[in-house]
C-alpha positions, -999 to 999 in steps of 0.1 A, spaced: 222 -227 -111 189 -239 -99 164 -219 -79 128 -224 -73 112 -189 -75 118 -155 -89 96 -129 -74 97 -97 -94 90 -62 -81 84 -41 -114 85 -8 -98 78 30 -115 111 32 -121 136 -1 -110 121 -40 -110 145 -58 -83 140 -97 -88 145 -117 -55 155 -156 -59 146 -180 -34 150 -216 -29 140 -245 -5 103 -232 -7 80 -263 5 107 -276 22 108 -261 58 138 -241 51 137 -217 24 164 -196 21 170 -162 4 197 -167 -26 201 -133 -41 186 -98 -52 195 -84 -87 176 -54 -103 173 -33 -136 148 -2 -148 118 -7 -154 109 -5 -191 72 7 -192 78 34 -221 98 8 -241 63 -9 -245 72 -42 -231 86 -40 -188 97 -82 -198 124 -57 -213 133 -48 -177 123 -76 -159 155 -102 -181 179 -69 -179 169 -75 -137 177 -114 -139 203 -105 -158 218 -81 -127 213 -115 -105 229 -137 -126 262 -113 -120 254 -114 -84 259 -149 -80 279 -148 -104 263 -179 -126 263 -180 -161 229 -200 -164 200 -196 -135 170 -219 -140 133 -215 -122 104 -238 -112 83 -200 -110 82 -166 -114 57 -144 -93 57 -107 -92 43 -71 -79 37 -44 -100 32 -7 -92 43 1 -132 19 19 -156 6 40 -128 0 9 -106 -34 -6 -97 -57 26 -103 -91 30 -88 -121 52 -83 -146 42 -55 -179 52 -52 -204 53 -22 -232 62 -3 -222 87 25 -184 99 31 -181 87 68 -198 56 60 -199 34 30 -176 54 8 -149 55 38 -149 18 43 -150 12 6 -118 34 5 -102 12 31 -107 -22 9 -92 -3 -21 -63 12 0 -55 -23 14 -54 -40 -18 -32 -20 -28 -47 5 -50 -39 41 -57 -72 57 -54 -79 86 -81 -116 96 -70 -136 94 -43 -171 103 -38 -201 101 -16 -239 102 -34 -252 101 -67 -228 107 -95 -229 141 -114 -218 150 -148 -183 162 -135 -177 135 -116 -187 111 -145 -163 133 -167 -131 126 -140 -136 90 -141 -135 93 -182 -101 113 -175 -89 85 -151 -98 60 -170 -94 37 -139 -83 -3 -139 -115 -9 -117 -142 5 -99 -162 -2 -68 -195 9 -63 -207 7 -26 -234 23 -5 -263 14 18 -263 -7 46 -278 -43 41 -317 -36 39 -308 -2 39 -313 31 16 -309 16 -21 -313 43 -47 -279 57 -48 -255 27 -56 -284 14 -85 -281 50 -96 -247 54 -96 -245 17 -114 -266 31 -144 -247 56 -151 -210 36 -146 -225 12 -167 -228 36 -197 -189 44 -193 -177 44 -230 -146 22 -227 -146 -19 -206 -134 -15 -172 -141 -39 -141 -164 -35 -114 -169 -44 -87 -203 -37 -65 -200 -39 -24 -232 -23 -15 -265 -31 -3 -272 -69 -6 -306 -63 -19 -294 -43 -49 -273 -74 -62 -300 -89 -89 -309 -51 -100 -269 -42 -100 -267 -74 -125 -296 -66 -145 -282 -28 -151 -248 -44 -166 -266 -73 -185 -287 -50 -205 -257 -26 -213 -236 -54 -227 -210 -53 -198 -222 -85 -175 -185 -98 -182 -173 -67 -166 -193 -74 -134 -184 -86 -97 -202 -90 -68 -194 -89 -36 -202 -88 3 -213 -53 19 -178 -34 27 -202 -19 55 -231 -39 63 -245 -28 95 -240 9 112 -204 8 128 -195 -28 110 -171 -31 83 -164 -63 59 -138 -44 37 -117 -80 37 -139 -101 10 -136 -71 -14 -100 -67 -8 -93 -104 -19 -118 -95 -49 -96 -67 -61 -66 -84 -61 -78 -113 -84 -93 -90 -108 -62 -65 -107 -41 -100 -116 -67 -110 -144 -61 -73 -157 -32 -60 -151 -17 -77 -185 -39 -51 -206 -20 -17 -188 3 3 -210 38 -21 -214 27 -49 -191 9 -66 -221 40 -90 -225 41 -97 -186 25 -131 -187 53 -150 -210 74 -148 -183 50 -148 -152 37 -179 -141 27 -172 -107 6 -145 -91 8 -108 -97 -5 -85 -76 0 -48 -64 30 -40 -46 18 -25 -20 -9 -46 -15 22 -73 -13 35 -54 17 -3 -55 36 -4 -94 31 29 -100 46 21 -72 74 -5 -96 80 12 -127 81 32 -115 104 11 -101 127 -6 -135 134 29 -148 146 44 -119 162 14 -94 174 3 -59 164 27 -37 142 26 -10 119 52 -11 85 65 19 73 79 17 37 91 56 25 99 61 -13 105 84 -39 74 96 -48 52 83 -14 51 72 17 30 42 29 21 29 62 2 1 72 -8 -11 101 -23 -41 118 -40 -40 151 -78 -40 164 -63 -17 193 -71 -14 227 -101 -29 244 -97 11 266 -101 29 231 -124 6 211 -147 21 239 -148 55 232 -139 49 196 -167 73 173 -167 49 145 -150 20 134 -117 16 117 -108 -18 100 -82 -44 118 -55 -40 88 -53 -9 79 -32 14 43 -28 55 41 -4 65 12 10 98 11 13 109 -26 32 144 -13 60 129 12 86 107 -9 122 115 -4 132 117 -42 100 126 -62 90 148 -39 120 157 -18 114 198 -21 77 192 -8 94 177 25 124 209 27 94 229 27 76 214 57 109 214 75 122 248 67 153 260 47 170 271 81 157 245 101 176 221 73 208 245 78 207 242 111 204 203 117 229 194 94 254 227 104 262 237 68 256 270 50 228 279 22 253 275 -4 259 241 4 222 232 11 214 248 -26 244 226 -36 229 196 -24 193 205 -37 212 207 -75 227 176 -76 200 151 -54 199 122 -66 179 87 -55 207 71 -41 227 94 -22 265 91 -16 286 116 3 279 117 39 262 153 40 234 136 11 231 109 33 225 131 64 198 150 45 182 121 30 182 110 71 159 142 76 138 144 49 131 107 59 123 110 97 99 139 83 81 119 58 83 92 85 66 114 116 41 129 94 30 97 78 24 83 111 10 109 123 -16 110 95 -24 77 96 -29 78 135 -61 84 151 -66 111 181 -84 126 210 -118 145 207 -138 164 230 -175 167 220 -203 187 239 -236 171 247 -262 179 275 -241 163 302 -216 181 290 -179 175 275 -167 138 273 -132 127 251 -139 104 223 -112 85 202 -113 88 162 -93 69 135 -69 47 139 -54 35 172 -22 26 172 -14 20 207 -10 -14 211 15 -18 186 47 -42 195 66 -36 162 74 -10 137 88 -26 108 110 -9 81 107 -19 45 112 2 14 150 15 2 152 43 23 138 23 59 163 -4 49 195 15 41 200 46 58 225 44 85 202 55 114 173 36 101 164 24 137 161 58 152 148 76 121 114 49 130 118 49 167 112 90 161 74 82 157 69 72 195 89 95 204 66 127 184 37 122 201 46 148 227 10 157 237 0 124 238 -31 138 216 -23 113 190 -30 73 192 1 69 185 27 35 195 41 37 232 81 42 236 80 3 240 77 -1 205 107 -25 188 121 -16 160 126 -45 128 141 -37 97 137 -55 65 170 -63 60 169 -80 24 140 -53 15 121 -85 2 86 -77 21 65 -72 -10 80 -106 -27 67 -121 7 36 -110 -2 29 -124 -28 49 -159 -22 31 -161 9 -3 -168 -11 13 -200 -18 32 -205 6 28 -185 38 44 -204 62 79 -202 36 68 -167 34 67 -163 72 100 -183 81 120 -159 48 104 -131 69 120 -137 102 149 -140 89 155 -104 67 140 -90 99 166 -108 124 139 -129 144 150 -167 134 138 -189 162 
């Protein structure tokens, strides 16, 4: 059998291989899904990767299966790992943050003004895949960021990065690395904040992508990756933001919401409303990432029955503490009997609510000498048309729909920027969002037309 592209999603734990053919065509279609574990501690994940093309083959039940190109997304060997590095918190090291998070990174350290010994010692410990160095407005304060270059620069193992600061910095940032060997190691990019209340995080995000592909073949067991990839390979959830927003310049503003084992991610892609943007306290970028490391539904499924309460739990579902402890024992990542599915159900609308909720802006009330007047912070979220659900647990659960239409519905207060009750709700029916991503570098409008259809919206 003949396909034109594999797109690989080597996961933690599972890579899930998605075939597609009729790409450049005008009507690609969606052939088949096959997956296997992900073979990081074997050394070598192109272990886990054939075992996955393997799993298709069986699917569609073909002997032989042939490929013009295979792409993929990796979150294996700890995913894309980063420490960022600015100027003030608020500022700078807030909007380099946002270029990371969007790119798909899994940020390990963040911090705001000139390096000291124990942070210098934590980014040893990390030992991150890159590093971005911000800080100062164009023209602006200057110090810090060549500071803080200095002493990166003396790090005693090769690691790319990636300055974002202060424009005129760029010829002393260079000079720093050329004399410590490390020019090689060195990119240089637009201002992630280059005027108070402007942010540019987009240019760096694009940045950090190419060099996470470049390096990605050096992380523990990926070093084999490239005799099988011939296409691009990028972050997964980076994959997911790119396709977010693809979509968004067809179908308007949404949010996706993809909850797994270990985290939840939303992202979100809206400027807002012209109403907030007003009274907005500082800016917030159009496409936007939070991850949180302590809400996923396997990983860290007793973090979430602690939020919501052992009696709470006993109470939803209607069962007794000897069958909640019973289904505590023997969780398990997929679940099977109806009560595991019902409790999966919860833990997810919990992981679900607080992720949005986190990720949401709010209301403010600060004091001045005409007195009290409401301001808007973070995020706003209130123009939103779609909620889309990707990830295993947004695209399988029985009552996927209302576990997502549950985040319009918790804003009781209304003190949370939150999506109106008009919301739809879109499910990623083939979970193939991430492999979107990335085939829509190449190929967006493929990518765009494969997207409608998982999500039920072919025209």
């Amino acid at each position: 059998m003949k396909v034109d592209i594999l797109v690989a999603e080597i996961g933690s734990t599972t890579t899930v291989v998605n075939a597609f053919r009729g790409i450049g065509t005008g009507a690609p279609a969606f052939v088949g899904q096959g997956q296997g574990p992900t073979t990081v501690l074997e050394g070598d994940v192109t272990i886990g990767l054939n075992q996955a093309i393997d799993d298709l083959k069986k699917t569609l039940g073909v002997q032989e299966l042939s490929y013009d190109k295979l792409m993929a997304t990796s979150s294996a060997a700890g995913g894309l790992k980063m420490t960022v590095h600015g100027l003030v918190y608020d500022m700078t090291a807030k909007a380099a943050k946002e270029a990371a998070l969007g790119a798909g990174a899994n940020i390990h350290l963040v911090t705001a003004g000139t390096l000291r010994r124990s942070d210098m010692a934590k980014i040893e410990s990390i030992h991150p895949n890159i590093i971005l160095i911000a800080g100062g407005v164009d023209y602006g304060e200057r110090n810090t960021a060549l500071d803080n270059a200095e002493k990166i620069a003396t790090l005693p193992f090769d690691v790319p990065v990636i300055y974002a600061g202060n424009v005129e910095n760029q010829e002393e940032i260079r000079l720093i690395f050329e004399e410590k060997g490390k020019a090689d190691y060195l990119i240089i990019v637009e201002n992630v904040y280059p005027k108070i209340d402007e942010l540019n995080v987009e240019p760096t995000r694009r940045v950090i992508q190419e060099v996470f592909e470049r390096h990605i073949i050096h992380a523990p067991g990926m070093e084999h990756v490239k005799r099988l990839v011939t296409g691009h390979i990028i972050p997964t959830p980076g994959a997911v933001m790119e396709a977010s927003k693809l979509l968004k310049e067809k179908i308007g503003d949404l949010i996706t919401v993809d909850v797994g084992g270990a985290t939840t991610d939303i992202h979100s892609v809206t400027e807002g409303s012209d109403e907030i943007s007003r009274i907005l306290i500082s800016p917030e970028p159009t496409a936007k990432r939070t991850v949180e490391g302590d809400l996923g539904v396997y990983i860290n499924a007793k973090n979430i029955i602690e939020m919501v309460g052992r009696e709470n739990i006993i109470k939803i579902l209607e069962i007794n503490g000897d069958t909640l402890d019973e289904l505590i024992r023997d969780y398990a990542p997929i679940p099977k009997s109806p009560q595991e599915v019902r409790l999966v159900e919860l833990l997810t609308k919990e992981a679900v609510v607080i992720s949005a909720h986190r990720h949401a802006g709010g209301f403010r009330d600060l004091y001045g000498g005409s007195g009290k007047k409401t301001y808007a912070q973070g995020k706003d979220l209130t123009g939103i048309k779609y909620i889309v659900g990707t990830g295993g647990a947004c695209t399988r659960l029985p009552n996927r729909v209302n576990i997502l239409r549950e985040i319009a519905r918790s804003n009781v207060q209304g003190a949370k920027l939150l999506p109106t009750d008009e919301v739809e709700i879109l499910i990623d029916n083939h979970y193939i969002m991430a492999s979107l991503g990335v085939l829509g570098i190449e190929d967006p409008e493929d990518a765009l037309l494969l997207l409608q259809q998982s999500l039920g919206m072919e025209e």
